[in-house]
C-alpha positions as CSV (number, residue, x, y, z in Angstrom):
1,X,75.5,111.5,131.5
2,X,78.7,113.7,129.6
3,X,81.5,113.1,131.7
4,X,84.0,115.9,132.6
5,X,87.4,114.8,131.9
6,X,89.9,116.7,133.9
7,X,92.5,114.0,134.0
8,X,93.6,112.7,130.5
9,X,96.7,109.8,130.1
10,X,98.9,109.1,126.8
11,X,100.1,105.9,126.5
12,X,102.4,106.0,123.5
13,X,104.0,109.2,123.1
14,X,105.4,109.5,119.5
15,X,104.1,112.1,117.0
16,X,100.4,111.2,117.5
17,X,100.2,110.7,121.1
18,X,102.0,113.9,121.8
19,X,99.8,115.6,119.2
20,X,96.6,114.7,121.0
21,X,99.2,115.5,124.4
22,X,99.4,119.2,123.1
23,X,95.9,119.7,122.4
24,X,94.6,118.6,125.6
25,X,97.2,120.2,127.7
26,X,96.4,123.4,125.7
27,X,93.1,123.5,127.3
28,X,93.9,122.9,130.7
29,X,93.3,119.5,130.9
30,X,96.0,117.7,132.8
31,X,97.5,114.8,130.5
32,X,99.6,111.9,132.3
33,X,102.4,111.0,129.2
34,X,103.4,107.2,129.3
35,X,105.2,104.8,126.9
36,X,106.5,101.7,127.2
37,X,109.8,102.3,125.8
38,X,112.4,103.9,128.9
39,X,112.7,107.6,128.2
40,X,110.6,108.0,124.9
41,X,108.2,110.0,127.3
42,X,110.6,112.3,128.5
43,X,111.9,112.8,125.0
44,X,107.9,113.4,123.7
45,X,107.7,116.1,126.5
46,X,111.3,117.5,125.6
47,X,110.7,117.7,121.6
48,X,107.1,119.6,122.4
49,X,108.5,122.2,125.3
50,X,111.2,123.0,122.3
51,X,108.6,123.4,119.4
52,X,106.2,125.5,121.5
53,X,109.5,127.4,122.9
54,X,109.9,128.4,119.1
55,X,106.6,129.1,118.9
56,X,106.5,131.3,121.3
57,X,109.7,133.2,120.4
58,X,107.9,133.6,117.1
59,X,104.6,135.5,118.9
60,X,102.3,132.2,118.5
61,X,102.2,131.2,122.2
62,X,102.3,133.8,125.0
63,X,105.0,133.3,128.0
64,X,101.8,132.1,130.1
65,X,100.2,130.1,127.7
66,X,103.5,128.3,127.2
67,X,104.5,127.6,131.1
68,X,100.3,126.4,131.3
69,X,100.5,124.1,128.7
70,X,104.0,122.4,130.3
71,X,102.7,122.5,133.6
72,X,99.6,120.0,132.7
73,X,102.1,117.7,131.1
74,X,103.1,115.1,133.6
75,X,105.5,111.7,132.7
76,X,105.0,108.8,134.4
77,X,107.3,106.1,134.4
78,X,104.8,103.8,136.0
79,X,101.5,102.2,134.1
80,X,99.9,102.1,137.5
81,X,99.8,105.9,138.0
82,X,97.3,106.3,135.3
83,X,94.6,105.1,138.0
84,X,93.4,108.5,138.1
85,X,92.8,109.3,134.3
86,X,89.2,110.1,134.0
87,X,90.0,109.0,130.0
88,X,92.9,106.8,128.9
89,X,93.7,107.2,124.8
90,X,96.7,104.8,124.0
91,X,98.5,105.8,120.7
92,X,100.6,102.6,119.7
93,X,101.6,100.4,116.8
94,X,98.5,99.9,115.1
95,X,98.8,95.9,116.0
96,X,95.4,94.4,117.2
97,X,96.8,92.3,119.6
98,X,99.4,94.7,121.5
99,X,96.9,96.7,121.7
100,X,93.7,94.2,123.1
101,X,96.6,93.0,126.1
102,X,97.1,96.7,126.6
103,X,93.3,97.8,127.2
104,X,92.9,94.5,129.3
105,X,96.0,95.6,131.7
106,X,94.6,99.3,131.2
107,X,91.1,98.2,132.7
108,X,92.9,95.9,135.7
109,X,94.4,99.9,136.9
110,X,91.8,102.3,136.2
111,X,88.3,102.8,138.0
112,X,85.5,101.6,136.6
113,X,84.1,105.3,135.4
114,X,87.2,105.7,133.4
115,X,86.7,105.9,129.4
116,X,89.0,103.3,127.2
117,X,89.9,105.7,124.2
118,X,92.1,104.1,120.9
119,X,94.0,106.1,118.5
120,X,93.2,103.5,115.5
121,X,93.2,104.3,112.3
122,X,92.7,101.2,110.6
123,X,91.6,98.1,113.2
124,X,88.6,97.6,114.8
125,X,86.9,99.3,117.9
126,X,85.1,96.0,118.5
127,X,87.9,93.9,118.0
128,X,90.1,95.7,120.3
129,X,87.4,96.0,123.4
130,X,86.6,92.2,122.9
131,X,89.2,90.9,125.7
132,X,87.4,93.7,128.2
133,X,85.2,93.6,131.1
134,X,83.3,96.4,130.4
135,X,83.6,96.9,126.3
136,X,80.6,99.4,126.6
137,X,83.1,101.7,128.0
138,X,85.6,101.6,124.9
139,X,85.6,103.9,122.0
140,X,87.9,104.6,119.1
141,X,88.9,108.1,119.1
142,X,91.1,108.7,115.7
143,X,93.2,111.9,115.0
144,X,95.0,112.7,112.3
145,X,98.2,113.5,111.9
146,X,99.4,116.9,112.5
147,X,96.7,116.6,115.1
148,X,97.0,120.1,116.3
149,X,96.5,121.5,112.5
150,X,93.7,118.9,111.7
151,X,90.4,120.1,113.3
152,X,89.1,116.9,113.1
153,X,88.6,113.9,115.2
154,X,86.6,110.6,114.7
155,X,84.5,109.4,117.4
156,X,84.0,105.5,116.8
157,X,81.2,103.9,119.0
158,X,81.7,99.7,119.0
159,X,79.4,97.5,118.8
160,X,79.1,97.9,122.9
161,X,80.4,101.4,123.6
162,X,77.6,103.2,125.7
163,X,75.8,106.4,124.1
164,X,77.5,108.5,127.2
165,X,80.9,107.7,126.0
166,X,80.5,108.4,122.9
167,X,78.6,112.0,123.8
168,X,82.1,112.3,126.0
169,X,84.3,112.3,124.0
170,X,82.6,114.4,121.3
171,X,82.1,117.2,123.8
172,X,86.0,116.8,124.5
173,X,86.8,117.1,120.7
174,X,85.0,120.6,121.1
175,X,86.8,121.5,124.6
176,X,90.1,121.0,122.6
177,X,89.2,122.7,119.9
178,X,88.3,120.1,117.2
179,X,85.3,118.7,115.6
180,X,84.2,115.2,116.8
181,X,82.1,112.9,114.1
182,X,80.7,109.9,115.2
183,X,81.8,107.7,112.6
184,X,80.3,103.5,112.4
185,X,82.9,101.0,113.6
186,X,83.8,100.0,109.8
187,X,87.1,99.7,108.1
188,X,88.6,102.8,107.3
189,X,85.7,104.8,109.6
190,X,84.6,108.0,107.6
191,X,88.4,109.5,106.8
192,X,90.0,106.8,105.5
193,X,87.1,104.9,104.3
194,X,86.1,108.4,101.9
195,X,89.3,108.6,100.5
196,X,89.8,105.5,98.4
197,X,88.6,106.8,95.7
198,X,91.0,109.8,95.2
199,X,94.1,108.3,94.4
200,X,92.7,104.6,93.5
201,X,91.2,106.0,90.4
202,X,94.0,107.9,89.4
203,X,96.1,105.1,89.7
204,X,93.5,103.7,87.1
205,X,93.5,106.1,84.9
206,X,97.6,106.3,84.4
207,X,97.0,102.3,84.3
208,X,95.1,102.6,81.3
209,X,97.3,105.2,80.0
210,X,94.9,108.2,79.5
211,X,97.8,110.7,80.7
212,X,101.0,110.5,82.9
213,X,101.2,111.2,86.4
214,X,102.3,114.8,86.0
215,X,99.2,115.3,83.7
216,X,97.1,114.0,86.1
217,X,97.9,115.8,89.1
218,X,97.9,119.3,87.0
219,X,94.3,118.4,85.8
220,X,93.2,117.7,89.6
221,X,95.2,120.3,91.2
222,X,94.6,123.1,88.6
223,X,91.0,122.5,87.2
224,X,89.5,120.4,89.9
225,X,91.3,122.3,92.8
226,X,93.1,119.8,94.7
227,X,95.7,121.0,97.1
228,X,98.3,117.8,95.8
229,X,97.8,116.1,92.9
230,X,97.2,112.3,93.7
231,X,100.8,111.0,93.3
232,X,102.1,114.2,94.4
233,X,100.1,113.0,98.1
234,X,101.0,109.4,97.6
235,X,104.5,110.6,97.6
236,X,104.5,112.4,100.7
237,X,102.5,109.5,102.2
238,X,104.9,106.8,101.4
239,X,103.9,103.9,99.0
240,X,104.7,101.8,102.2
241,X,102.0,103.6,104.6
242,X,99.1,104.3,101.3
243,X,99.2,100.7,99.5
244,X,99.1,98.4,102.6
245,X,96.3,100.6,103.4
246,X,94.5,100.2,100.2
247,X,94.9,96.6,100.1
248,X,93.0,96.5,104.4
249,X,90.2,98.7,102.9
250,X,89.9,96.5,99.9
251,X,90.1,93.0,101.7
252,X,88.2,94.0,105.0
253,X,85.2,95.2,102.5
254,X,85.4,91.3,101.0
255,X,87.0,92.8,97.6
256,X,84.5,95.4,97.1
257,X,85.5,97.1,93.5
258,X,84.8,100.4,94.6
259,X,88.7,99.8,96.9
260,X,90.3,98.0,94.2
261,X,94.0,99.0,94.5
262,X,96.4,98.9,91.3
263,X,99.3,96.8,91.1
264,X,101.9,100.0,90.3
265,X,101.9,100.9,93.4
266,X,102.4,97.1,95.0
267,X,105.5,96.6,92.2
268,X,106.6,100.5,93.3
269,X,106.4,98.6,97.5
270,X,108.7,95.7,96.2
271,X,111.4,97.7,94.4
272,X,111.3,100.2,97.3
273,X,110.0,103.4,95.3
274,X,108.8,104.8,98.5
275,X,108.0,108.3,97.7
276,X,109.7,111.4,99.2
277,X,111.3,109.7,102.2
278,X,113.5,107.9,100.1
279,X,114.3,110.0,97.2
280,X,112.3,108.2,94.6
281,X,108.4,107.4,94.2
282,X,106.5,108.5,91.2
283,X,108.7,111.5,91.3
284,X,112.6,112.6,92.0
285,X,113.3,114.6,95.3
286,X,116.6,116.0,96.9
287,X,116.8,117.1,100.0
288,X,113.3,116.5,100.7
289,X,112.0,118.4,97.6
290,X,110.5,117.7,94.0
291,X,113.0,117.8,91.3
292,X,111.6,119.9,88.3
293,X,112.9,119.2,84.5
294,X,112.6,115.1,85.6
295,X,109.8,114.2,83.9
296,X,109.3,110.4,84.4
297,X,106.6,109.8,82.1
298,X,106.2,106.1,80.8
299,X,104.9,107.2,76.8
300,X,101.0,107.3,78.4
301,X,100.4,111.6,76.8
302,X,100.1,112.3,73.5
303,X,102.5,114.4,72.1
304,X,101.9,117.0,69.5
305,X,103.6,116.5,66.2
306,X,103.1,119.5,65.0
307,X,102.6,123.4,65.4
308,X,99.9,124.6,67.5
309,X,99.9,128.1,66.5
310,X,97.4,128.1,64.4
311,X,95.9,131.4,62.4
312,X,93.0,131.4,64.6
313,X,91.2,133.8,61.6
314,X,90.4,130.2,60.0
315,X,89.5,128.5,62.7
316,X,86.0,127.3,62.6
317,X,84.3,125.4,65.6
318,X,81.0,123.3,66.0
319,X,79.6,122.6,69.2
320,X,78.3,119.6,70.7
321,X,77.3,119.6,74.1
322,X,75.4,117.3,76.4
323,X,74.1,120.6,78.5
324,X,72.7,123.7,77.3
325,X,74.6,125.8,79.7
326,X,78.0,124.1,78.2
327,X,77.6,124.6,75.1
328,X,76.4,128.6,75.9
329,X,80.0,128.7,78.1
330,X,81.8,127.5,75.0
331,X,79.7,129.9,72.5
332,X,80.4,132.7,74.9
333,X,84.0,132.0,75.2
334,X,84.9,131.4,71.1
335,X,82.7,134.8,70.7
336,X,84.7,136.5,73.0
337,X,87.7,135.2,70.8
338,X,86.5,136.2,67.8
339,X,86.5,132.4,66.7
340,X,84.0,131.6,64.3
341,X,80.8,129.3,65.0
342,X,79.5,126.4,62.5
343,X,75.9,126.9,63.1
344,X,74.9,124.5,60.7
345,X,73.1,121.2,61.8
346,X,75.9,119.2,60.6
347,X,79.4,120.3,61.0
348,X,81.1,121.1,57.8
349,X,84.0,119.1,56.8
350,X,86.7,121.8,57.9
351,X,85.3,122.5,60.9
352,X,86.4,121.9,64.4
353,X,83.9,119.7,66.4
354,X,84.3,120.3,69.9
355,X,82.1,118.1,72.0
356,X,81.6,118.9,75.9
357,X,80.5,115.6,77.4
358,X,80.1,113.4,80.3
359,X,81.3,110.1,81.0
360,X,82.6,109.1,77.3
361,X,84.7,108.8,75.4
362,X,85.2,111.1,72.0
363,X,84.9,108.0,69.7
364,X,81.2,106.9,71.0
365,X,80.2,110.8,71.9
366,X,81.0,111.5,67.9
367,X,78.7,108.4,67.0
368,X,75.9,109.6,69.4
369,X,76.2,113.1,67.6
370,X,76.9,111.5,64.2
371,X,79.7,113.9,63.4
372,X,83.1,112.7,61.9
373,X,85.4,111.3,65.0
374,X,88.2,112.2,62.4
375,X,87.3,116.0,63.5
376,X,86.0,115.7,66.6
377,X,87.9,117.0,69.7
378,X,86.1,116.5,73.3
379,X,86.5,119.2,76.0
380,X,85.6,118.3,79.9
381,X,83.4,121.1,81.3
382,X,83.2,119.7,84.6
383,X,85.8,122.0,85.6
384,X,85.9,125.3,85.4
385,X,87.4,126.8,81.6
386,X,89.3,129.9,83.5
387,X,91.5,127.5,85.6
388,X,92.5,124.5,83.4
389,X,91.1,122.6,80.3
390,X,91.3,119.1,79.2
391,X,91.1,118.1,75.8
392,X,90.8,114.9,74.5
393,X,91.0,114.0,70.8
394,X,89.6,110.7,69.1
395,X,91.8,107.8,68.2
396,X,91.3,108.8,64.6
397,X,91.1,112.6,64.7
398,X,93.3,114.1,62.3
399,X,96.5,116.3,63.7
400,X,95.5,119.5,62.6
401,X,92.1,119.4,64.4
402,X,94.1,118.8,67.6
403,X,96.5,121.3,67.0
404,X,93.0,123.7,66.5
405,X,91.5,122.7,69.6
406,X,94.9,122.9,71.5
407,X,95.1,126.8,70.0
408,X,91.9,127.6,71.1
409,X,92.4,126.9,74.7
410,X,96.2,126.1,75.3
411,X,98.2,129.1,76.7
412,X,98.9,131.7,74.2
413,X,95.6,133.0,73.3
414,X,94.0,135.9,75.0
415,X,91.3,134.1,76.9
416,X,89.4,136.3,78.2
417,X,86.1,136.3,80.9
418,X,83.0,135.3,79.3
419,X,81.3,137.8,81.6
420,X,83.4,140.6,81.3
421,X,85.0,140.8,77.5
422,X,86.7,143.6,78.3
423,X,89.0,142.0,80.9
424,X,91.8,140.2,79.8
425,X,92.8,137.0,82.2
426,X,96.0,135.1,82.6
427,X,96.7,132.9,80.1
428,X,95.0,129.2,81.1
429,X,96.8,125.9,79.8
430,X,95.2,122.7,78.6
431,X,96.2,119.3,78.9
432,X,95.7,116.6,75.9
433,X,95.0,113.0,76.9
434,X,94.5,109.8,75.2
435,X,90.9,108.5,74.7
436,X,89.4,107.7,78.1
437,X,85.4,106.9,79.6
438,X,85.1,110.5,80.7
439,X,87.7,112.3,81.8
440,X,90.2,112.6,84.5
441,X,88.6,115.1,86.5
442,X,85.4,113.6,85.7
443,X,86.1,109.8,86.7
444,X,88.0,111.2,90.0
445,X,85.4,113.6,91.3
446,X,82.6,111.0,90.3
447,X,83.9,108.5,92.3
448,X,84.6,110.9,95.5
449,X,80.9,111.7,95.3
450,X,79.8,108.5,94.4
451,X,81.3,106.8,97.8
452,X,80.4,109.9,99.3
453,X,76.7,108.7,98.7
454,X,77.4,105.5,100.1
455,X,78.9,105.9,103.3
456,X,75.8,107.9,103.6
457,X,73.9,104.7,102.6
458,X,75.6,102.4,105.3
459,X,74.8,104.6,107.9
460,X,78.3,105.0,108.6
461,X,78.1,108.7,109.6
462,X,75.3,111.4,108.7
463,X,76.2,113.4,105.3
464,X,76.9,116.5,107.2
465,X,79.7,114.1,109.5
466,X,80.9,112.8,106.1
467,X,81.2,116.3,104.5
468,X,83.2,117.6,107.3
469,X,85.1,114.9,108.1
470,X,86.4,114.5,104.2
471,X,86.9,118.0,104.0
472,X,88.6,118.6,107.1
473,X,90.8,115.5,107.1
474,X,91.8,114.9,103.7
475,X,91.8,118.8,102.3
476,X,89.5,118.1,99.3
477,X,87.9,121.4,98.1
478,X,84.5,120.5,99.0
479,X,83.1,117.5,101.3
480,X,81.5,114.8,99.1
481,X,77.9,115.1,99.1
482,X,78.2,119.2,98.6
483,X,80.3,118.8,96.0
484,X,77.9,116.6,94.4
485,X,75.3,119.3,94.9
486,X,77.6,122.1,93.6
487,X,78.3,119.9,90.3
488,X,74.4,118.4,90.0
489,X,73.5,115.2,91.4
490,X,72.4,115.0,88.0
491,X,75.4,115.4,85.8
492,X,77.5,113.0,88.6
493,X,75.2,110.1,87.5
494,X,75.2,110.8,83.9
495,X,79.2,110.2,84.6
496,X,79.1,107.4,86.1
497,X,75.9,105.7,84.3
498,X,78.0,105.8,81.1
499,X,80.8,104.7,82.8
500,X,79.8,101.8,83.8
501,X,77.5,100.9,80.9
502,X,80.6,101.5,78.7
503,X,82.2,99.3,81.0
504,X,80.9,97.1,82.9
505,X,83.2,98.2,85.3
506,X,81.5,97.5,89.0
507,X,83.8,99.8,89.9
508,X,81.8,102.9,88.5
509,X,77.8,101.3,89.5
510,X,76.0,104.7,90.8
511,X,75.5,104.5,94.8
512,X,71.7,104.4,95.1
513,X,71.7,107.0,97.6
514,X,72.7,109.3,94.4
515,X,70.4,107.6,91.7
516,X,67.5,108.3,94.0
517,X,68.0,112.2,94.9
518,X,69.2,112.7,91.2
519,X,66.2,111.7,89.9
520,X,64.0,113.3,92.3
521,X,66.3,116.5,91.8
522,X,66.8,117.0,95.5
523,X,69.4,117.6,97.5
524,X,72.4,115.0,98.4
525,X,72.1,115.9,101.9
526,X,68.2,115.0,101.9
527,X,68.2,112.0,104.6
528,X,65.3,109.1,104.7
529,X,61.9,110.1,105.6
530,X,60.9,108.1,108.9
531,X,57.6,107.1,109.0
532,X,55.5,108.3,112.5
533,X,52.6,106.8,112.4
């Protein structure tokens, strides 16, 4: 049976616990505030009545919505008054054994209906409950932080936890306006878990010295549509809150290489580069702002030698491209350019060879083409031409083929839509990078789908949780497994296929969950058929 839960206590009231406070008190539940610390409740109630005062003066909250929401708010100075609580969520310092002592003194007070909720983020449900009476009745129930902006909570069943609990608190989730997954009681759950790969592979790719940090977070916040670039987020993080988690995801999963972390950002920990908090991460801040004009890049970019304006009149390009509907893009675009086309088999030897591929590198795509890698520029089609491009030249291709291809689709020529020639578009810059297996965008969005696919695989959560969950709770501009469907199951595993044959990277092996529904060209979302019979 769903439990109504009328009566909600707060044990730890600091930014989370009087997030999840303001939710609940919002929809007229009434929410018993406690915390161990003398007055820290008083001050959570204090800070909140003068945040939604403001927000009321500002026409957000009405006069009666405000004075409803601080009339359920109750603080108890006592541990004993939360007898009552028809659910009990405790908030605390994510330390396994505080917080095991606490749900054994918790279940001493409260009846024995009463639902054992923890805030965790990063320890597990199982572990916690394991000191209980009556584990079935413990559940993790993890916000994220600002809870009342992030419509999304994970509902965490352990390995105990009755089915009515669970069904509980996702029907309270709705009540408070959010949207409860059920995620599998596994490190990092869904959230946390999904987004290793985001800023693990970056970190990767500036390792290997493809393109600097700034590069990087222009290619995935311009052309792959990223609300922060990766260090941009690690920034505003804290190197001190994202590498310790890294390194729990990677050891709890027994060193799995799809959570590898990178040693930058364990040196960056140990000389205190923290991020924005401090003033200094992978970028400059003052007074809690980015510094523009302070380019800290560490020689990993190419820089142009040399001119790249370019009489586009002599520019001629031959096209190499992995799909037909690439290389019709590119033909479309360079005709709406008035850029001359080398439609010979073979490239002439003052031609431009552009190469749109996937998962390679320019020196092997040129072999597998058999054109000149002296000529040969590669373009990443993954993303979208009228937002940002990324070019990447040989090792050996000679400067004034780069400077050709960086004409072509760096800012200064008319780009225009190749639907619609007649409509001139703002001008789009390109970013050049050193050789790298596939490209930035490519790798990063890859490996988002790829472990996508496998928390799908382990059960974890269905693909629709894992979608919303990702999407909600870490901003991406699609959930995993639809953004594999958007880009083509098909063209993901061609990434990472050549990836990891190039390699032999474990890192990059293709989920089977994706090899499977590639290859039968169905959808990402396409569960398991059960047999009936």
């Amino acid at each position: 049976m769903i439990m109504t839960v009328n009566t909600l206590a707060i044990i730890g009231t600091g930014i989370m616990g009087m997030g999840i406070a303001q939710i609940a008190a919002q929809a007229g539940i009434q929410v018993l505030l406690f915390d161990a610390k003398a007055g820290a409740a008083e001050q959570g109630r204090q800070s909140l009545q003068t945040m939604l005062e403001k927000l009321t003066a500002k026409g957000k909250f009405t006069d009666q919505q405000l004075q409803s929401t601080l009339t359920n708010l109750t603080v108890i100075e006592d541990l004993t008054q939360i007898a009552k609580a028809d659910l009990v969520i405790e908030a605390i310092i994510e330390n396994l054994e505080i917080k095991k002592q606490l749900f054994k003194q918790v279940e001493s007070i409260v009846s024995a209906n009463t639902i054992l909720a923890t805030n965790t983020s990063s320890l597990a449900v199982t572990a916690i409950a394991s000191d209980c009476d009556h584990p079935e009745r413990v559940a993790g129930f993890h916000f994220f932080n600002p809870v009342p902006l992030m419509k999304i909570v994970e509902v965490i069943p352990g390995i105990s936890t009755k089915a009515s609990v669970v069904e509980t608190l996702k029907e309270l989730a709705k009540r408070i306006g959010h949207l409860g997954v059920i995620a599998k009681d596994t490190p990092g759950f869904i959230v946390n878990h999904g987004g290793r790969a985001y800023s693990t592979e970056a970190l990767k790719i500036l390792g290997e010295g493809v393109a600097s940090f700034e590069d990087i977070d222009c290619i995935l916040r311009e052309g792959a549509g990223f609300r922060m670039g990766p260090f941009e987020l690690l920034d505003l993080t804290g190197i001190d809150v994202s590498h310790p988690v890294m390194e729990s995801i990677y050891n709890q999963f027994y060193h799995e290489d799809r959570y590898r972390p990178h040693p930058l950002t364990r040196q960056m920990l140990m000389g205190k580069k923290l991020g924005r908090k401090v003033g200094e991460g992978f970028y400059h801040y003052s007074q809690n702002k980015k510094q523009d004009g302070q380019k800290q890049t560490a020689d990993t970019s190419k820089q142009l030698p040399y001119k790249t304006d370019s009489n586009i009149s002599n520019i001629s390009v031959w096209i190499g491209a992995d799909l037909a509907e690439d290389k019709q893009q590119l033909v479309n675009y360079l005709n709406a350019n008035n850029i001359t086309i080398d439609k010979n088999d073979e490239p002439q030897s003052d031609s431009l060879v552009l190469l749109a591929i996937y998962g390679e590198d320019t020196t092997n795509a040129a072999i597998r083409y058999q054109v000149n890698p002296k000529q040969a520029v590669a373009i990443d089609m993954l993303t979208e031409l009228s937002k940002h491009r990324t070019l990447m030249p040989s090792i050996v291709t000679q400067d004034d083929f780069v400077a050709q291809a960086y004409t072509l689709f760096g800012k200064g020529l008319d780009n225009r839509l190749v639907e619609d020639k007649a409509t001139p578009q703002a001008a789009v810059d390109a970013t050049l990078i050193t050789e790298s297996t596939g490209f930035v965008a490519q790798r990063v969005i890859a490996m988002i789908v790829n472990l996508g696919c496998d928390i799908a695989m382990q059960g974890i959560a269905t693909p629709k949780d894992i979608d919303n969950a990702v999407k909600l709770g870490l901003g991406y501009p699609y959930g995993p497994i639809s953004w594999g469907n958007e880009l083509g199951a098909q063209r993901i595993l061609l990434i990472l296929e050549r990836i990891y044959g190039l390699t032999g990277d474990p890192r990059y092996r293709p989920s089977p969950w994706l090899q499977r529904r590639a290859k039968l060209g169905i959808s990402l979302f396409t569960k398991q058929s059960t047999y009936s019979g």
